[in-house]
C-alpha positions in Angstrom: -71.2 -10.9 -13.4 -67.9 -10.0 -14.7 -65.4 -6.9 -13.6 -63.6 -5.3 -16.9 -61.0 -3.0 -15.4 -58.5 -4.6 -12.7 -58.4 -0.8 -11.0 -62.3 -1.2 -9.7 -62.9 -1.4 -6.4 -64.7 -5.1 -6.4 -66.4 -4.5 -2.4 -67.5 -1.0 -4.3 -68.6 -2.7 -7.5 -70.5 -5.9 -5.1 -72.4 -2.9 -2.5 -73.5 -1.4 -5.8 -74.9 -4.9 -7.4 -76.2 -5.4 -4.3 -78.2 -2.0 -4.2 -79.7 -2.6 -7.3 -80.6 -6.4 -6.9 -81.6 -6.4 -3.3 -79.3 -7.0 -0.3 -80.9 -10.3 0.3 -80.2 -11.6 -3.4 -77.1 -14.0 -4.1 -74.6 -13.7 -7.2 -76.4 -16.6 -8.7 -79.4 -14.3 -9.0 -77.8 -11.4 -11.0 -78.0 -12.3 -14.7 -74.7 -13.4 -16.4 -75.3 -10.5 -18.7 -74.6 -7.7 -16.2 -71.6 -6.7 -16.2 -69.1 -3.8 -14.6 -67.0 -1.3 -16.6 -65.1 1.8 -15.9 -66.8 4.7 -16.3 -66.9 6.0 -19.5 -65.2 9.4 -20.5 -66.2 11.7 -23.2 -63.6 14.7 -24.0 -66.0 16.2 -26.5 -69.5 17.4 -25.5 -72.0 20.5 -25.6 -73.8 21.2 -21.9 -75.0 24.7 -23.6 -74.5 26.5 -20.2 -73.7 29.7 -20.0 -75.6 31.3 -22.1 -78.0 28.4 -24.2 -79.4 26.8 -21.2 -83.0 26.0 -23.2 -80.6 23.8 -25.4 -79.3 22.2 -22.2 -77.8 22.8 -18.7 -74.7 21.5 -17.0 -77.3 19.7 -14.6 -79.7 17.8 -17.5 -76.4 17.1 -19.5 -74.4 15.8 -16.7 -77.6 13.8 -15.7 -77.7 12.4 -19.5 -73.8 11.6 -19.0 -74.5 9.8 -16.0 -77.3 7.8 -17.9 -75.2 6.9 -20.6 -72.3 5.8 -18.0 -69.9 8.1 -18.4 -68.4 9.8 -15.2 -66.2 12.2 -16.6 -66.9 15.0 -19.5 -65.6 17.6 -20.9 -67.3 20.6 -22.7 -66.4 22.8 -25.3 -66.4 26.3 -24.9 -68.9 28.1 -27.6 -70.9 29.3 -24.9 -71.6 32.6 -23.7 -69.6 34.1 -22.6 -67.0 32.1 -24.3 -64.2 30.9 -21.7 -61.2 32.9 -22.7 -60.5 34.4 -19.5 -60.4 33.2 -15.9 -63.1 35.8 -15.4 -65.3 34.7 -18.0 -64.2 30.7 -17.3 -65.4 31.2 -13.5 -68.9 31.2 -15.3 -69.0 28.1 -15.6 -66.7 26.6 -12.9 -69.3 28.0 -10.5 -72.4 25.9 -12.0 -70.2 23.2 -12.6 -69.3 23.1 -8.4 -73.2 23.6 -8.3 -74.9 21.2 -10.5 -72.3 18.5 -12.0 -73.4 14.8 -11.0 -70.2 13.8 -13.1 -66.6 15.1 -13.4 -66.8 17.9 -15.7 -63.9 19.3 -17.1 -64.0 22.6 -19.3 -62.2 23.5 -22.1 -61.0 26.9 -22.8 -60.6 29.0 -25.7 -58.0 29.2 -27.8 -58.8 32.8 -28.7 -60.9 35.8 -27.9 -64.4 35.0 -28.3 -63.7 32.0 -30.3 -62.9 35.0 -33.3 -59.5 33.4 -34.1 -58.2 37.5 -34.3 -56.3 37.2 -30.5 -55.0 34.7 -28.3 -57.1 33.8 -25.0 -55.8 34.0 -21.7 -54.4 30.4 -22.1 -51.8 30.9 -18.9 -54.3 31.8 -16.2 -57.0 29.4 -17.5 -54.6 26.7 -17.4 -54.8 25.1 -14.1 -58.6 24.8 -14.7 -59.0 23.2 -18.2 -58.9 20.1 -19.6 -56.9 21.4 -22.7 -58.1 24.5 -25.5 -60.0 24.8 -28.1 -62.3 27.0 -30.5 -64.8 23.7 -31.2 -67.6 25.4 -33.6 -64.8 27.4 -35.1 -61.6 26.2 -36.9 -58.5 28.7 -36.5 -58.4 30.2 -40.0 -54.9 31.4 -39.8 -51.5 29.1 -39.7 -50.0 32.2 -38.2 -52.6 32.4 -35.2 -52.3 28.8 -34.4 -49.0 28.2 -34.6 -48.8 31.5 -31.5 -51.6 29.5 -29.6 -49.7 26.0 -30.1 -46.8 27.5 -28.7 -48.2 28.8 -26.2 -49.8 25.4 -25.0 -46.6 23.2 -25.4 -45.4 26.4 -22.6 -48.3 25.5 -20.7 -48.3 21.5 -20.9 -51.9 21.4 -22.4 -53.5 19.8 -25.8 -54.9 21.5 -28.4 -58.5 20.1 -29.3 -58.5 21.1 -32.8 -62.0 22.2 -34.8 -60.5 21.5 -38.3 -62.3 23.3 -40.6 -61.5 25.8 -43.3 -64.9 28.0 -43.7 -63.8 29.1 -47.7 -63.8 25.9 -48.5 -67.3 25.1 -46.7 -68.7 28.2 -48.6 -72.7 27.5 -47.4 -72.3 24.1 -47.5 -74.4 22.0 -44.8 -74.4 18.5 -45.7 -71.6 16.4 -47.3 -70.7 17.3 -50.9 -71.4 13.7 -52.2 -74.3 11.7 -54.0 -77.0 12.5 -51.9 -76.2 16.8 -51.9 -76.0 16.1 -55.6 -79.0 14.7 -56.1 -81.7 16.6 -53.8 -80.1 20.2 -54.7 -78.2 20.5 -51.2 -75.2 23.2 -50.8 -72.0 20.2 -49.8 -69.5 20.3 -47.9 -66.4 19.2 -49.4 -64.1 16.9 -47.7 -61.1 19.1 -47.7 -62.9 21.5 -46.1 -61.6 19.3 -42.7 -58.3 17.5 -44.1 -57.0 20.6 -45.5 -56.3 22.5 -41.7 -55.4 19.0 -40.6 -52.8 18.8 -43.0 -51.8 22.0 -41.6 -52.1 21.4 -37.8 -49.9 18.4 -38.5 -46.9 20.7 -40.0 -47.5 23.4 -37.5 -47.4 20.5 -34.1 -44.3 18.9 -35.5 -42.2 22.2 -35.6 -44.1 23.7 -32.3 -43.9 20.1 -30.3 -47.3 21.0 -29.2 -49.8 18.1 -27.9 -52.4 18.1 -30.4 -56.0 16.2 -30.6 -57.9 16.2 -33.9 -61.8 16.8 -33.1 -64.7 14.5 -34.6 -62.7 13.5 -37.3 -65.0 12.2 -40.9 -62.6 12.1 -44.0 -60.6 9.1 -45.1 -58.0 11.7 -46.0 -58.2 12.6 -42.4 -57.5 9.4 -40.8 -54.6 8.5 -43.3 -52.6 12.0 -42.7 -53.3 11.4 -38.9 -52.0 7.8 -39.3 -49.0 8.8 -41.1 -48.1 11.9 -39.2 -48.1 9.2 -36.0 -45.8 7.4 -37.9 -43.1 10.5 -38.2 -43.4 10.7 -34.5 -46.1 13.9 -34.1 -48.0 14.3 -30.8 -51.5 13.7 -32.4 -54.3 12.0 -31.1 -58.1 12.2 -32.7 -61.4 11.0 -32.1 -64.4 10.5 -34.1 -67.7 9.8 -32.9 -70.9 6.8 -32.9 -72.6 8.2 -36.0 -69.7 8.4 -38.1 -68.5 4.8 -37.4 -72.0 3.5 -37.9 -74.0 5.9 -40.9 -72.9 7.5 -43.7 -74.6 9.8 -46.4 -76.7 7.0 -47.6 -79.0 6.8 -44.6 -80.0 10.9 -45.0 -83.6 12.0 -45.1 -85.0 15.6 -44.9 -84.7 15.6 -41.6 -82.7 17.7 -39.0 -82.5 14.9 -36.8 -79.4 13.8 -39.6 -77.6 17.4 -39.6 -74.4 17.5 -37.9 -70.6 19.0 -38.4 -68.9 17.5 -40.0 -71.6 16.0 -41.7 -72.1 12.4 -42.3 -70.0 11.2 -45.1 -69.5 9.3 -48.1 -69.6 4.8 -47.4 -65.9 4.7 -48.0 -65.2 7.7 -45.6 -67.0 5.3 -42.8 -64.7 2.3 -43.6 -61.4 4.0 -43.9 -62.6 5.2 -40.1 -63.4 1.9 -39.1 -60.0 0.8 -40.7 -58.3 3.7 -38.2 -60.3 2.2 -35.1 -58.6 -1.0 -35.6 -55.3 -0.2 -36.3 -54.7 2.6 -33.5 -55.0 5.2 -35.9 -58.0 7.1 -34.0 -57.8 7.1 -30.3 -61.0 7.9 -28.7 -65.0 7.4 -29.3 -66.5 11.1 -28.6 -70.2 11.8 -29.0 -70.2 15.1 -29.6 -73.2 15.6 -27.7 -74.6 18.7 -29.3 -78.3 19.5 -28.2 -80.3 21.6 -29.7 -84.1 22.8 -29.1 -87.2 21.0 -31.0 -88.0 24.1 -33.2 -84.2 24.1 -34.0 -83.7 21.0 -35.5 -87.3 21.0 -36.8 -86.5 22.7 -40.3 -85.1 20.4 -42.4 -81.1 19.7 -43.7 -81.1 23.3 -44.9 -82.7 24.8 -42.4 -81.7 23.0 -39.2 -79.1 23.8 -36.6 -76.1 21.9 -36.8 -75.7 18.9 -33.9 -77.3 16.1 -32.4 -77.3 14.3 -29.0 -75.5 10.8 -28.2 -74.1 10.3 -24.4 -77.3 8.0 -23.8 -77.1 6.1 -26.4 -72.8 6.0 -27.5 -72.2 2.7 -25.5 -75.1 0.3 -27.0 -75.2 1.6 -30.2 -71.5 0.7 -30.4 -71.8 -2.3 -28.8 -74.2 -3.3 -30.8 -72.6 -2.2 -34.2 -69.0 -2.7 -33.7 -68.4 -5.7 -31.0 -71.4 -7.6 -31.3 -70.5 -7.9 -35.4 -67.1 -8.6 -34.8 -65.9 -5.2 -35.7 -63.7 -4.7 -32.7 -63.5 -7.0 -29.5 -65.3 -5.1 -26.1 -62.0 -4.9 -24.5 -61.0 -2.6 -27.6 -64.0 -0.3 -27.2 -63.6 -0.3 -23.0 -60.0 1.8 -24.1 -61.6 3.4 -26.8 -64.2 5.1 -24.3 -62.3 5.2 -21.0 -58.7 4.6 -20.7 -57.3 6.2 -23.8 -59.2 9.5 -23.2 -58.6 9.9 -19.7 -54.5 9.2 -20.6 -54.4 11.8 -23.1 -56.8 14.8 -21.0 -55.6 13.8 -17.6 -58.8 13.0 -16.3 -59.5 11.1 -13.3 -59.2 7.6 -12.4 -60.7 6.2 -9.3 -61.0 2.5 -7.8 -65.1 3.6 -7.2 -65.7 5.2 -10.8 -67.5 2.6 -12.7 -71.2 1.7 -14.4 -73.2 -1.8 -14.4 -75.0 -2.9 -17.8 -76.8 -5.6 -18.9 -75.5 -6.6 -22.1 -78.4 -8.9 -23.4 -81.4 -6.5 -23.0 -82.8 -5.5 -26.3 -84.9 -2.0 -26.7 -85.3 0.4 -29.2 -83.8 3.9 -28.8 -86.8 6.6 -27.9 -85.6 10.3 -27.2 -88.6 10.5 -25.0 -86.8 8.3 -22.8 -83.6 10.8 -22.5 -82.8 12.7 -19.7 -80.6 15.4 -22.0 -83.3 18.2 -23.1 -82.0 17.6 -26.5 -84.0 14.8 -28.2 -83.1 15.2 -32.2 -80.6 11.5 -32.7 -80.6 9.8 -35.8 -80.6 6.7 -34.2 -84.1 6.8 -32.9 -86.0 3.7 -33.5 -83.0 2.1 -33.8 -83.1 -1.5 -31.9 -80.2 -2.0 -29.8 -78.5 -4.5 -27.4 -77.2 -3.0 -23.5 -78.9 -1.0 -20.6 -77.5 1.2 -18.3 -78.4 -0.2 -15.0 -76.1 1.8 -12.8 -73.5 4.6 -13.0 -71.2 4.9 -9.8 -69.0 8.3 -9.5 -66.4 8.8 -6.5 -68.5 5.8 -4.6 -71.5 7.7 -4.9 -74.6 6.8 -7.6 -75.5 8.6 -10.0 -77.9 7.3 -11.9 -79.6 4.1 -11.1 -82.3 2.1 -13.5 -86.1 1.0 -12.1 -87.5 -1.9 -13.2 -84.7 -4.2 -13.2 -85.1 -7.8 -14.7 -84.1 -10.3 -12.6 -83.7 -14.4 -12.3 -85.4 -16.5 -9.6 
């Protein structure tokens, strides 16, 4: 057994072991493969309550987090009602208190019912937010965000920026490249995300503002992000598993592969893997976006936009990216705890932390998921790492049945 994270509380981390393997069993008798990490953080996901709890609840989603090995989340406000007041935020503070198994931190709106025509409460929301944001939304206006940057940088919080200009979108609902052309699909062209970053990145140097590019896709994106870094800008960004690891060559008629941004072009996916290894891109979201079975049962044209990923984010990318030589583990430990929880000022406790075993091999089954949303793209996929055991504030979580072990 091995401890990643010198913060972990190791008498914490051995009761746990000890918990799932039987207080009677020895370390010799855990597999070398199990191994301890800090709990994973994902600053970008959709728990659908208030307002589109048969998508999913704060309870299921926090359950799925927990399953996944994450102990800290935070959710994006295109709910109903949207959080752009205290009065409306206290929504969902109260079944947060309630029904949270994890850390869940909110974000709120950047503007009035995420209608980017008037600035949220952003002042009395403050002290109860991770950060703002209009996620499902760009701001369409430079005028309008430049008033709600400034108005953060007052405050001391990020921005976690949708970029995405809806002219340019203009119908579109899967990526405007080879695979759009060929089947008759309305694209979405690239600029359609780069173009408002471009803009963002003018508007956070002049405002100072702290400023966090959502689920980013474009090779355009990464390199304007990568250079505005250079010229000293506040920016951070995040993209998520299925961008690292698809692209638009993988797409079938099949809802289960419609998202936004949409999967891109194969170049796209390297100049992203390009920005994980130099520092360009910060943090691995999922983007956890559930949706019901009728809704993503209609096709790429017909289908809602998002798919579900906090239960399978880890193996997936340690499958894909370490176990190929991609990125070492330590690399993808910051990527998914430490550099999120910096930049959001979530928690970090000695008795936070999840057990895996790296070697066991299954394939990926929604059926399995505790999320209500089943629609991934990655099921069937065959992947190596199991969840055995996610610890929050000393206290479990989630624990796995049917342990393997060695005698």
């Amino acid at each position: 057994m091995r401890i990643y994270g010198s913060h972990i509380d190791t008498e914490a981390a051995r009761e746990a072991l000890l918990s799932l393997f039987g207080p009677s069993v020895s370390s010799p008798f855990i597999p070398d493969s199990v191994v301890v990490f800090p709990g994973f953080a994902d600053v970008h996901v959709h728990f659908r309550e208030p307002g589109f709890s048969y998508k999913e609840t704060i309870a299921t989603g926090s359950a799925a987090a927990a399953h996944g090995g994450y102990t800290a989340v935070c959710t994006m406000p295109n709910l109903d009602p949207v959080p752009d007041s205290l009065d409306h935020l206290r929504v969902q503070l109260d079944v947060i208190r309630r029904d949270a198994v994890t850390d869940v931190l909110p974000f709120g709106a950047l503007t009035v019912g995420e209608r980017g025509e008037t600035p949220a409460d952003l002042a009395a929301m403050a002290p109860w937010v991770a950060g703002f944001s209009d996620d499902g939304r760009g701001v369409q206006t430079a005028a309008m965000m430049r008033t709600v940057m400034l108005e953060a940088k007052r405050l001391g919080k990020v921005i976690s920026a949708h970029c995405e200009d809806e002219a340019l979108r203009a119908g579109g609902y899967i990526h405007d490249g080879a695979y759009a052309k060929a089947h008759g699909h309305a694209g979405i062209c690239s600029e359609s995300e780069w173009g408002p970053i471009r803009r963002d990145l003018a508007l956070a140097r002049e405002t100072g503002c702290a400023y966090h590019v959502d689920h980013v896709s474009t090779k355009e994106s990464v390199e304007l992000i990568r250079r505005a870094k250079a010229d000293g800008v506040d920016v951070t960004c995040e993209t998520a598993p299925h961008y690292l690891l698809l692209d638009e060559s993988v797409l079938q008629e099949d809802g289960r592969f419609k998202m936004n941004p949409p999967l891109r072009a194969p170049e796209d996916r390297e100049a992203l893997l390009e920005g994980l290894k130099d520092g360009t891109i910060d943090m691995i979201v999922t983007d956890h976006a559930p949706h019901s079975a009728d809704e993503k049962a209609k096709g790429l044209k017909g289908s809602m936009m998002g798919v579900v990923g906090l239960e399978t984010a880890f193996p997936l990318l340690y499958t894909g990216l370490v176990k190929t030589g991609v990125i070492p583990l330590e690399k993808l430990l910051d990527l998914l705890t430490v550099n999120p929880r910096r930049r959001f000022g979530l928690p970090v406790r000695a008795d936070d932390f999840c057990v895996w075993d790296l070697q066991e091999t299954y394939t990926i089954d929604p059926a399995d998921f505790l999320s209500k949303g089943k629609s991934t793209p990655f099921a069937g996929v065959t992947v190596n790492g199991r969840c055995l055991l996610t610890v929050r504030g000393g206290n479990v979580i989630y624990k796995q049945t049917n342990l393997k072990t060695e005698e």
